[in-house]
C-alpha positions as CSV (number, residue, x, y, z in Angstrom):
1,X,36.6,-64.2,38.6
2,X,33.7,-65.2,35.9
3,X,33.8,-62.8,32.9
4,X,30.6,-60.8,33.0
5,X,28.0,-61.7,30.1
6,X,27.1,-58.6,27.8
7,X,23.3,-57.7,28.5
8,X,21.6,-58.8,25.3
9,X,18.6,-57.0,24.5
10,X,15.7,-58.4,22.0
11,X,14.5,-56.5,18.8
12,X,11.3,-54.9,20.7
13,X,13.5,-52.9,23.1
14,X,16.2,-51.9,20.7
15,X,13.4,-50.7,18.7
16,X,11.7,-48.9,21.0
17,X,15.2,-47.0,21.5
18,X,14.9,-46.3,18.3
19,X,12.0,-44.6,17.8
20,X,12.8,-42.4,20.8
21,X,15.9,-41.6,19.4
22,X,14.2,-40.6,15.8
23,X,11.3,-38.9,17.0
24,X,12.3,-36.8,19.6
25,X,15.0,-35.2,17.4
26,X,12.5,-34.7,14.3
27,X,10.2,-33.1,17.1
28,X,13.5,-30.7,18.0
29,X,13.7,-29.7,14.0
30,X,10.0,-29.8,13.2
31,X,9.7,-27.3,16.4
32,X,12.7,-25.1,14.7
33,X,10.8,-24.9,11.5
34,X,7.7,-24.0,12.6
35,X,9.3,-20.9,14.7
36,X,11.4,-20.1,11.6
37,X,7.8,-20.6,9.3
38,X,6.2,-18.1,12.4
39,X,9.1,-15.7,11.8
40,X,8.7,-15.9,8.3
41,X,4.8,-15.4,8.4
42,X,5.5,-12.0,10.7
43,X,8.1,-10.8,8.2
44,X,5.3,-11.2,5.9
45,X,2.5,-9.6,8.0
46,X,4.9,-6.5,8.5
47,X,5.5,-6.3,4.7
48,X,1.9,-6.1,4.0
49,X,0.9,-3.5,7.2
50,X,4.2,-1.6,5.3
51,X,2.3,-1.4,2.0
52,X,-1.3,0.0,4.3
53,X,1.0,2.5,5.9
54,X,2.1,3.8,2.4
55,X,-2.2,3.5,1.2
56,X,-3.5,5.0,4.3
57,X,-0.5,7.9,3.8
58,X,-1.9,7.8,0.2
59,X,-5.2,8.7,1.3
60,X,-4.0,11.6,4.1
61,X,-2.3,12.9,0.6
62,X,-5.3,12.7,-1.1
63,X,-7.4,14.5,1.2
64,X,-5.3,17.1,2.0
65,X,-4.2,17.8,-1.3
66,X,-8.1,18.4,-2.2
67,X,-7.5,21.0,0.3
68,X,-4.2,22.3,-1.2
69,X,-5.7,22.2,-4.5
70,X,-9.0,24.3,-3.4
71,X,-6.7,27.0,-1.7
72,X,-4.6,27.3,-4.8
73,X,-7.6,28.3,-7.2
74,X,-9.0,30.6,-4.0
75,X,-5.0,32.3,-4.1
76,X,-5.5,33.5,-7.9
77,X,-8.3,36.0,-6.8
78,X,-8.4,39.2,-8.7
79,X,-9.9,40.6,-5.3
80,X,-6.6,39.5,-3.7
81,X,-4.2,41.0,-6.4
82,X,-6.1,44.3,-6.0
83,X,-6.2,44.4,-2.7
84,X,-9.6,44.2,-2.3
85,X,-9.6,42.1,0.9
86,X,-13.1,42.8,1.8
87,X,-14.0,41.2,-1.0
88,X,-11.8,38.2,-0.9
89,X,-13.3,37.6,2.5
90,X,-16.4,37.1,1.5
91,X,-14.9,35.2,-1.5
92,X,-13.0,33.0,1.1
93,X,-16.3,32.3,3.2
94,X,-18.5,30.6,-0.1
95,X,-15.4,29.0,-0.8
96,X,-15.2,27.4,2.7
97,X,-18.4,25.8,2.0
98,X,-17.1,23.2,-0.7
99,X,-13.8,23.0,0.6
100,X,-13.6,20.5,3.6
101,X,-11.9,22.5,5.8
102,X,-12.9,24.5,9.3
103,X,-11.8,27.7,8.4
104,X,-9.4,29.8,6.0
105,X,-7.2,32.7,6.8
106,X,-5.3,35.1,5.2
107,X,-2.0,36.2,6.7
108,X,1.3,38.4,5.5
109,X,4.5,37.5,6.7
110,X,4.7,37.8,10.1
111,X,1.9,35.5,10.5
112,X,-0.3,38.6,11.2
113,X,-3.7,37.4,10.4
114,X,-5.8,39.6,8.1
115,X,-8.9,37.6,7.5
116,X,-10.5,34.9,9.0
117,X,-13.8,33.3,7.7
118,X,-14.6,33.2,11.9
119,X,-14.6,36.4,12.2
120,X,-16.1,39.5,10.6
121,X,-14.0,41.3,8.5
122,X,-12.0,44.3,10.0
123,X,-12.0,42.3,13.6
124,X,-9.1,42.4,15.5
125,X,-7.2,39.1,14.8
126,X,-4.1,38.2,16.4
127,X,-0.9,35.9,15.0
128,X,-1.8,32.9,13.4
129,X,-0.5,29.6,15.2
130,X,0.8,28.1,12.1
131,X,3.6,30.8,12.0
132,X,5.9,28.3,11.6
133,X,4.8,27.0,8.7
134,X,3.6,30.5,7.1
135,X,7.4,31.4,7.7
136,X,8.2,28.5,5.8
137,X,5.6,29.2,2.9
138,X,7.4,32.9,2.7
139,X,10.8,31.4,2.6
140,X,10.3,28.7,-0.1
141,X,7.3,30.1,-2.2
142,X,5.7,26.5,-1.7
143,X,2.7,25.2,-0.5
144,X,3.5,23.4,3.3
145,X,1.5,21.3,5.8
146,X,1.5,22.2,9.7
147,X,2.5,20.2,12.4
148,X,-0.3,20.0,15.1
149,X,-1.0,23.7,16.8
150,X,-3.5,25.4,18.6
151,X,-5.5,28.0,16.8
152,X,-5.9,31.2,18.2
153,X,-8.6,32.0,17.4
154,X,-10.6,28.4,18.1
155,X,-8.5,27.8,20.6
156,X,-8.6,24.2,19.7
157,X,-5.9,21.6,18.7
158,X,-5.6,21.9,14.2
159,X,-3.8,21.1,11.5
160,X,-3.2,23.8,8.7
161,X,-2.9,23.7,4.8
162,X,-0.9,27.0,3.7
163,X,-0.2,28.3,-0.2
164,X,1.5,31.4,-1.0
165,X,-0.3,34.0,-2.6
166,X,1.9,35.4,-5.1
167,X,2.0,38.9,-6.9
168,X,4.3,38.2,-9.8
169,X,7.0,36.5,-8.2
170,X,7.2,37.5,-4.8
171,X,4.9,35.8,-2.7
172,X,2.6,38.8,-0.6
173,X,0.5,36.3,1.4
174,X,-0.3,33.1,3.4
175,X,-3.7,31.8,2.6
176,X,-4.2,29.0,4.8
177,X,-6.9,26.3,5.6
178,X,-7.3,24.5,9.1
179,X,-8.4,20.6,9.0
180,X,-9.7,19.2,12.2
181,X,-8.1,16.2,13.7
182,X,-11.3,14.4,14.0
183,X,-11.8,14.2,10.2
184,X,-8.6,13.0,9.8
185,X,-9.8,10.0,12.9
186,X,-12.2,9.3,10.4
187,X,-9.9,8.4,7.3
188,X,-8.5,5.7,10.2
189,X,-11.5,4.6,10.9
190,X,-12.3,3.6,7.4
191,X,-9.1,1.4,7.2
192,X,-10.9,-1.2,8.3
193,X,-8.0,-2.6,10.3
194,X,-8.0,-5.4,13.2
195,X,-9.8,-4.1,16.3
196,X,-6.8,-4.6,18.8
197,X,-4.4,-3.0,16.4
198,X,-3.4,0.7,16.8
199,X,-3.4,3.0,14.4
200,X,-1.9,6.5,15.1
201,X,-1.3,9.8,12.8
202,X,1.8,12.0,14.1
203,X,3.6,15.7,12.9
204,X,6.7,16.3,12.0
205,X,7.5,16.7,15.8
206,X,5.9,12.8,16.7
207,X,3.1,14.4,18.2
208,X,-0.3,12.5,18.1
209,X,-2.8,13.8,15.6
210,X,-5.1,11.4,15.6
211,X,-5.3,8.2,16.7
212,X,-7.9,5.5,16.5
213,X,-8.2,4.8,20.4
214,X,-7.5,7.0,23.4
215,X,-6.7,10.3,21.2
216,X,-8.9,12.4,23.9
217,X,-6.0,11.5,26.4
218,X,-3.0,11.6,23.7
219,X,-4.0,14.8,21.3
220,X,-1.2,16.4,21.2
221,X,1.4,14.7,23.2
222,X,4.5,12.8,22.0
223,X,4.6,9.2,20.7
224,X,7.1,7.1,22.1
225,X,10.9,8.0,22.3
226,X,11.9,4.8,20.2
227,X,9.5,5.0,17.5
228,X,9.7,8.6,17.4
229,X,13.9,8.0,16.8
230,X,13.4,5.8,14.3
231,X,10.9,8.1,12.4
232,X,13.6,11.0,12.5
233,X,16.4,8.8,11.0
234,X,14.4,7.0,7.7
235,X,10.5,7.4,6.0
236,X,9.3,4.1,6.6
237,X,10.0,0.8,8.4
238,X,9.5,-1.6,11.6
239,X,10.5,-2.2,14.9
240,X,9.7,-3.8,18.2
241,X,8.1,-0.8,20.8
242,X,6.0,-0.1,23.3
243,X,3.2,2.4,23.1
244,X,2.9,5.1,25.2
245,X,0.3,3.6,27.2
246,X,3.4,0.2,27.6
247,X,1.7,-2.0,24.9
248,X,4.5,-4.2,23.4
249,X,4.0,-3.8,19.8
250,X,5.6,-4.0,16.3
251,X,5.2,-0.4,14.8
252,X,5.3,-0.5,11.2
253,X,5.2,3.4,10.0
254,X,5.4,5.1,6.8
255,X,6.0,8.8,6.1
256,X,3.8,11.2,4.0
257,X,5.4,12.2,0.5
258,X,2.9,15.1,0.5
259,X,3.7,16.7,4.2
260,X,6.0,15.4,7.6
261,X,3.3,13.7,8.9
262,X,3.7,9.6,10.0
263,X,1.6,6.8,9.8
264,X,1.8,4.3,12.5
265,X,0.1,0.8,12.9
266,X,1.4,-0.8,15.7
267,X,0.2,-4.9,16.5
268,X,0.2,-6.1,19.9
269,X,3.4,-8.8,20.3
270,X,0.9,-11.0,22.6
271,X,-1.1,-11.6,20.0
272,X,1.5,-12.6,17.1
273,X,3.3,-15.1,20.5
274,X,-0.3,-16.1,21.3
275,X,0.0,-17.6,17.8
276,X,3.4,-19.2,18.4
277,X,2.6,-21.0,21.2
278,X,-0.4,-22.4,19.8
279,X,1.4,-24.1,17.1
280,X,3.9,-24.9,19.5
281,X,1.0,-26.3,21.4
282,X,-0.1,-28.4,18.5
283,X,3.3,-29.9,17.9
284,X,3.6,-31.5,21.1
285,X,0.0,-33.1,21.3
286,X,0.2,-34.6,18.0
287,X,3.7,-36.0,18.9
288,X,2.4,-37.3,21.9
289,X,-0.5,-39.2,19.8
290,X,2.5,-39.9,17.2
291,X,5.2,-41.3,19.6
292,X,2.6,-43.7,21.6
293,X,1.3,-45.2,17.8
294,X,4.5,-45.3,16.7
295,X,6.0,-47.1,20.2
296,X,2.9,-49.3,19.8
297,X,3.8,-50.1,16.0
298,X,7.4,-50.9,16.8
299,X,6.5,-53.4,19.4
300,X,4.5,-55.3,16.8
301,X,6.9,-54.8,14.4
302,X,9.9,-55.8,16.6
303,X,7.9,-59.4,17.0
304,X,8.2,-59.8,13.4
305,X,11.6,-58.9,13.0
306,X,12.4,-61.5,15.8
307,X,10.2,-63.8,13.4
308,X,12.4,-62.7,9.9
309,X,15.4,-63.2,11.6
310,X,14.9,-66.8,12.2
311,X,14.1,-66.7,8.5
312,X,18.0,-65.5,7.9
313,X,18.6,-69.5,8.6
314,X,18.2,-70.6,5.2
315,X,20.3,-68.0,3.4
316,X,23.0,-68.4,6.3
317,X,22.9,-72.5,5.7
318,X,23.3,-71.8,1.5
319,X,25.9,-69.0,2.4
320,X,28.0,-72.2,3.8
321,X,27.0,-74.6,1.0
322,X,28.6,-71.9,-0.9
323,X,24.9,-71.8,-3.0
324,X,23.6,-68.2,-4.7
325,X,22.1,-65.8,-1.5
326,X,20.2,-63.0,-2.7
327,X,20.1,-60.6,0.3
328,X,17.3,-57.8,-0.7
329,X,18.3,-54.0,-0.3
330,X,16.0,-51.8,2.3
331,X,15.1,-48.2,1.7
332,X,14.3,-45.4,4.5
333,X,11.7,-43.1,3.5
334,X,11.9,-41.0,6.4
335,X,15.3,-39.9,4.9
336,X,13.6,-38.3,1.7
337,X,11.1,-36.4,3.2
338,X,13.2,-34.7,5.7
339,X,14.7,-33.7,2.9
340,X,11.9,-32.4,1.4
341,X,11.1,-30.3,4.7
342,X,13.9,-28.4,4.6
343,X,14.6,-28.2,0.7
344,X,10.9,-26.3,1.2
345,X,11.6,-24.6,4.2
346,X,14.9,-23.1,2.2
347,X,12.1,-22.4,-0.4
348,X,10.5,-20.2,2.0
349,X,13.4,-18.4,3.2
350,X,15.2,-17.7,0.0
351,X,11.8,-15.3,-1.1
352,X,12.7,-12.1,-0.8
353,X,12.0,-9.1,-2.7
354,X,12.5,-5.3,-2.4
355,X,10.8,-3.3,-5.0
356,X,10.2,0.7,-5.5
357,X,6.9,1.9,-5.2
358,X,6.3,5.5,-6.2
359,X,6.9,7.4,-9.3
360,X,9.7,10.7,-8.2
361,X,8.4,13.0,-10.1
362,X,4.7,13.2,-9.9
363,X,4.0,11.5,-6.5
364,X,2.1,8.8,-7.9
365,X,2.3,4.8,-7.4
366,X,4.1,3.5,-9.7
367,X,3.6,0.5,-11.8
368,X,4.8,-2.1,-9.6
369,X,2.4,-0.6,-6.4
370,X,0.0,-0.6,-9.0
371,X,0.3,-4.2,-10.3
372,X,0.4,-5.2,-6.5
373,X,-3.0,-3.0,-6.1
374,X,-4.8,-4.4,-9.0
375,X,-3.8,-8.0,-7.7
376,X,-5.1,-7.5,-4.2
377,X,-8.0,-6.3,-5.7
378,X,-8.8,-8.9,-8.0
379,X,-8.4,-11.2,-5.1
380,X,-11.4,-9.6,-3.7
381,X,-13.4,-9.0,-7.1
382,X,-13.3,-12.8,-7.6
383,X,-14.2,-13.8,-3.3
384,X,-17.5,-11.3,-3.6
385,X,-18.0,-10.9,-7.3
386,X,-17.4,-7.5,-7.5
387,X,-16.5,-5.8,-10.9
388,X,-13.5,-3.3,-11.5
389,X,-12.5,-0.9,-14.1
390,X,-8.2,-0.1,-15.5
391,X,-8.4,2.9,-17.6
392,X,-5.2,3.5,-19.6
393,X,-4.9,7.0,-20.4
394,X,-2.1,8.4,-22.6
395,X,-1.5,12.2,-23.4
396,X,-2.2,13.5,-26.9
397,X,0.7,16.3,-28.2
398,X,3.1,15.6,-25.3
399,X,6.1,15.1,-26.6
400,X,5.4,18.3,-28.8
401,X,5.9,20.2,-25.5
402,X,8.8,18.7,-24.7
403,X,10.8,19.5,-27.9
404,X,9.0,23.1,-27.8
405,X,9.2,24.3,-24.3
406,X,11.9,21.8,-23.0
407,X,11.8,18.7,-20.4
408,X,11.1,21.0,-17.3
409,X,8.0,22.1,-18.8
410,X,6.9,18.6,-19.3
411,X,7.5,17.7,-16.0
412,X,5.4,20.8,-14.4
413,X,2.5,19.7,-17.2
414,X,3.0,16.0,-15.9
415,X,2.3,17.2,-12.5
416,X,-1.2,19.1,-13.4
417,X,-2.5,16.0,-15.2
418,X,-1.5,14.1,-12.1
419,X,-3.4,16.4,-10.3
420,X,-6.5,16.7,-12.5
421,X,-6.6,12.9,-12.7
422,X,-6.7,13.3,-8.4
423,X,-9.4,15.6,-7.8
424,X,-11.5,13.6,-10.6
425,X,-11.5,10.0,-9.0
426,X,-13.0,9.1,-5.9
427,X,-11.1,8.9,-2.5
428,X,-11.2,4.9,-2.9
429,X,-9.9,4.7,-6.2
430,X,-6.4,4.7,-7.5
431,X,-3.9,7.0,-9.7
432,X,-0.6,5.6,-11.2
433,X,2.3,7.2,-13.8
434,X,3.5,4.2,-15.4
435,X,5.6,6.0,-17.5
436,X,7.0,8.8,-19.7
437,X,3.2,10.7,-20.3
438,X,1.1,7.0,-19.6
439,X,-1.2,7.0,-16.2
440,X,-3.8,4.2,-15.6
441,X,-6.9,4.2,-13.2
442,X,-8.3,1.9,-10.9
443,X,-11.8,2.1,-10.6
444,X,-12.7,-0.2,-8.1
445,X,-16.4,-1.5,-7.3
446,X,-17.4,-0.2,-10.6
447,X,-19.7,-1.0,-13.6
448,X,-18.9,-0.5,-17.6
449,X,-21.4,2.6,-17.4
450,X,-19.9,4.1,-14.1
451,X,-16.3,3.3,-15.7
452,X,-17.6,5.6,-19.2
453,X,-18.8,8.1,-17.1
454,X,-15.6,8.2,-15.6
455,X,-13.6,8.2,-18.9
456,X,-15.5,10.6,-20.6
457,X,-15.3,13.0,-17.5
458,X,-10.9,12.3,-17.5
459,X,-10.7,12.9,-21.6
460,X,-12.1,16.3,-20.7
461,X,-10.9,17.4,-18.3
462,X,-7.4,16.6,-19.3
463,X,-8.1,18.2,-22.8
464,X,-8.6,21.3,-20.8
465,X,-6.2,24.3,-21.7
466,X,-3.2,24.0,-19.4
467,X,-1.5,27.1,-17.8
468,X,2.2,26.7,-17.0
469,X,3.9,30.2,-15.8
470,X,3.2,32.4,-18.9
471,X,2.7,29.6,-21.3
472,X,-0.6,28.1,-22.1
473,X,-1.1,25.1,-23.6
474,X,-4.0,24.3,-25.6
475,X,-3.4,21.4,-27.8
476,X,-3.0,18.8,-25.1
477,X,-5.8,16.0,-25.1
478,X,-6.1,12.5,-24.0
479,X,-6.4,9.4,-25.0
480,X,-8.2,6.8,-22.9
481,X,-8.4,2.9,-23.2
482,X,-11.0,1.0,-20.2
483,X,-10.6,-2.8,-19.4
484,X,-13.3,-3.9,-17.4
485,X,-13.1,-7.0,-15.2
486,X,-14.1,-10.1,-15.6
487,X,-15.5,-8.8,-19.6
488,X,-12.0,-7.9,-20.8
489,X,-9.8,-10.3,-18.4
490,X,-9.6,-12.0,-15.4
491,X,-5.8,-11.4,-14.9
492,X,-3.5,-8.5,-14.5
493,X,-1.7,-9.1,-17.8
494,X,-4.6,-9.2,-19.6
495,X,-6.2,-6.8,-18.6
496,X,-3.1,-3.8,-18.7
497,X,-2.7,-5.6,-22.0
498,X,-6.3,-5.3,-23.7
499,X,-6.4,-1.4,-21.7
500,X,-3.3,-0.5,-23.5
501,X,-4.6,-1.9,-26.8
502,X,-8.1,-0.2,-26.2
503,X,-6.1,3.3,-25.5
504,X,-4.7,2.9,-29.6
505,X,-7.7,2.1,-30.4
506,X,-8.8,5.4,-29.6
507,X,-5.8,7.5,-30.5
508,X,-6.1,6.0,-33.9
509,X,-10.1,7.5,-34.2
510,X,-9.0,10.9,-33.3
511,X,-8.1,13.1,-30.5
512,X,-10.3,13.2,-27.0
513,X,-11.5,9.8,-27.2
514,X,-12.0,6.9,-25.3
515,X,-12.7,2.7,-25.7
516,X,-13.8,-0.1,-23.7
517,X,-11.3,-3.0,-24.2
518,X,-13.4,-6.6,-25.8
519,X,-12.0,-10.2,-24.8
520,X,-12.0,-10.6,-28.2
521,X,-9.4,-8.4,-29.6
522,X,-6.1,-9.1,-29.7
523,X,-3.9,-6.9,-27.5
524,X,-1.1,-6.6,-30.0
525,X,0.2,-3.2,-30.1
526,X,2.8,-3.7,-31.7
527,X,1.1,-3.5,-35.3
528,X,-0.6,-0.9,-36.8
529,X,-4.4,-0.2,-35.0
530,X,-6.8,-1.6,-38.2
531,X,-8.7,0.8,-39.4
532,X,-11.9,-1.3,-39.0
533,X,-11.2,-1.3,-34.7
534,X,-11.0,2.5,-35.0
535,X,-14.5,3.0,-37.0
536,X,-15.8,0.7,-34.3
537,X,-14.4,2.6,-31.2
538,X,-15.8,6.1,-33.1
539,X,-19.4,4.3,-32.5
540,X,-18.8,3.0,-29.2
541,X,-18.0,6.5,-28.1
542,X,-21.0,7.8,-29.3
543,X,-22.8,5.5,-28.0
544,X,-21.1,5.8,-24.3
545,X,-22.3,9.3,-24.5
């Protein structure tokens, strides 16, 4: 029987093969990295919807701590210490009316209410419906937040603010404040977040207290059983959910530092695999279009292989006449930027980073949340030409309290300038501790006169007398350096940099004083502030006011 001939094959068709058998595995890894790049980019959106959680819970703080704040000064009436509650009723009501608040009420400690700016004084009142929380008030001596409750005497769904009312050291009374849930729907709405993300406020028990679609159904009830799980066991974080209305989500939440409260943002999963399959989509169009070029390419270029081969000849015939053959090396391209690819896509996934955000002690961001801040933030000042303002403020005659009155008294001090520094800036601006008795500002859509107005405002009010138990402390001022944006810098370095400097600049011309950072002066604070920058920052200030 005849031996069978091997099938021989020209260069077109082994070429073909080989295209087939180099694109379609580059399409199988090209596919992989672009769902490992999507993972990536969703890792990144939830890290970034983490750091809204923690500014939205930012501004809840804010807001009710104006409230907190407000109550506190209202709890120090000599009508209350006397007893004089017919008084402090009255007091209470033309308080309500700068406080943003619905109502306040006075209760003792079994929650037995006896005032309420609803209802004339001497009316028959009956037990609050924060007596949870005015138990809790009585038991600590602290200021607490309510979950969600209905009042009884509005017999409507509230949130409460309560302070104790202290005679001496016993505390004698709950004075409390009731916030509305719709005002807090309108902090949400002015997050300015995507329209088909979901944006929820819940208790300490996960129940709804606002939320920015829906709420009229959901006041009041429960979240979901997984996300409300993972809010009891940590203070912020991610998962995959559904909402109670069976919307697949991600929930990224974030816990209030000021009360129990969670903020939620939850983004729908079809819209993040919507995005997915589009590239997906994309991949295997252009490889379509790719493979048919390159099929079309390799048939051409298969002809003139065929063509170079019969060129071997000559080097084959001087191979046997044992003459020089000088066989010239080939190089693969493709090779290298494979290579490349994944060298960057290892790029990608090695960048991580888990940083601390808030200062213990007072509350506050700290300075890496405020760097982040100011870089978002020039972002925007440079896309719409907006200006911003970083006032560096330093205390004057702290550290003379600390080795008077000891480290516990500077903390409780610390905290009242934190506070002062809170009720003084707008809702949309930002307060950070950097460090030991050093805060900055953020002044944000802001002009050099607004940003003096501003400064001259803080250097006052922190050189106000501060009152701390039965010591009073007089001799603490401020010291206040402003770096505008673009004048003093266009980066964050520089312009922390020329702030700090400006903030010597007016320690060094006396006490209660504040300067506008130049580009022109060098932020080196490491010498000695010249004399001649001082005389000039004693003008400016006069000047600014």
């Amino acid at each position: 029987m005849p031996l069978s001939r091997p099938v021989k094959h020209g260069a077109r068709y082994r070429l073909t093969w080989l295209v087939m058998a180099c694109v379609l595995p580059m399409l199988a890894l090209i596919t992989f990295i672009v769902i490992d790049q999507y993972r990536h980019d969703r890792e990144q959106l939830i890290q970034k919807s983490v750091l809204t959680t923690r500014a939205m819970a930012l501004t809840i703080d804010k807001d009710l701590g104006g409230v907190e704040t407000g109550l506190h000064a209202l709890a120090n009436s000599q009508y209350l210490k006397t007893g004089n509650l017919r008084a402090f009723h009255q007091q209470a009501k033309e308080v309500l009316r700068h406080l943003d608040a619905g109502n306040i009420y006075l209760t003792d400690a079994n929650g037995q209410q006896l005032i309420h700016t609803e209802r004339p004084y001497g009316a028959d009142l009956p037990v609050t419906g924060s007596l949870v929380t005015v138990r809790k008030v009585f038991a600590s001596g602290d200021s607490a937040v309510s979950d969600l409750f209905i009042g009884a005497i509005v017999r409507r769904p509230l949130v409460a603010v309560v302070v104790p009312a202290k005679r001496g050291d016993k505390v004698a009374y709950a004075l409390g404040a009731t916030v509305y849930p719709e005002r807090l729907s309108a902090t949400l709405a002015r997050q300015g977040l995507p329209p088909d993300w979901i944006a929820a406020i819940y208790d300490g028990g996960g129940h709804f207290i606002t939320r920015n679609r829906d709420i009229d159904k959901l006041l009041g009830k429960r979240g979901s059983a997984g996300l409300r799980e993972k809010m009891a066991s940590t203070r912020e974080g991610s998962l995959e959910n559904r909402t109670i209305d069976g919307t697949p989500v991600i929930a990224i939440f974030s816990r209030s530092t000021r009360s129990d409260w969670t903020i939620a943002i939850g983004i729908p999963k079809a819209k993040l695999n919507a995005e997915l399959w589009r590239r997906v989509a994309l991949i295997a169009i252009v490889t379509f279009f790719i493979l048919l070029g390159t099929l079309a390419l390799a048939w051409n270029l298969g002809g003139k292989i065929a063509r170079a081969i019969h060129a071997l000849i000559g080097p084959a015939l001087a191979l046997g006449r044992n003459e020089q053959v000088i066989v010239q090396p080939s190089y693969l391209k493709e090779t290298d930027e494979v290579g490349k690819a994944i060298e960057r896509a290892a790029d990608i996934l090695a960048h991580t980073r888990h940083q601390a955000y808030h200062d213990p002690l007072t509350g506050l961001p700290n300075r890496t949340l405020f760097n982040e801040i100011i870089a978002q933030q020039l972002a925007l000042c440079r896309r719409y030409g907006d200006s911003m303002a970083i006032l560096y403020i330093d205390l004057d005659g702290f550290k003379s309290v600390n080795d008077t009155h000891g480290h516990a008294v500077g903390d409780l001090l610390l905290l009242q300038v934190a506070a002062r520094l809170e009720l003084e800036v707008r809702r949309s601006d930002l307060v950070s501790r950097l460090g030991g008795d050093e805060f900055a500002t953020l002044l944000m859509n802001t002009d050099r006169s607004g940003a003096a107005t501003v400064a001259e405002k803080l250097v006052e009010v922190l050189s106000a007398p501060y009152q701390i138990g039965s010591i009073s402390l007089t001799h603490i001022s401020a010291s206040i350096g402003v770096a505008m944006y673009p004048e003093a810098g266009k980066d964050i370095e520089t312009l922390l940099q020329r702030a700090d400097y400006a903030m010597y600049l007016a320690k060094a011309a006396g006490k209660r004083h504040y300067a506008f950072a130049e580009a022109e002066i060098r932020p080196d604070v490491s010498d000695e502030v010249p004399e001649q920058d001082a005389a000039q920052l004693a003008h400016t200030d006069k000047s600014a006011y």
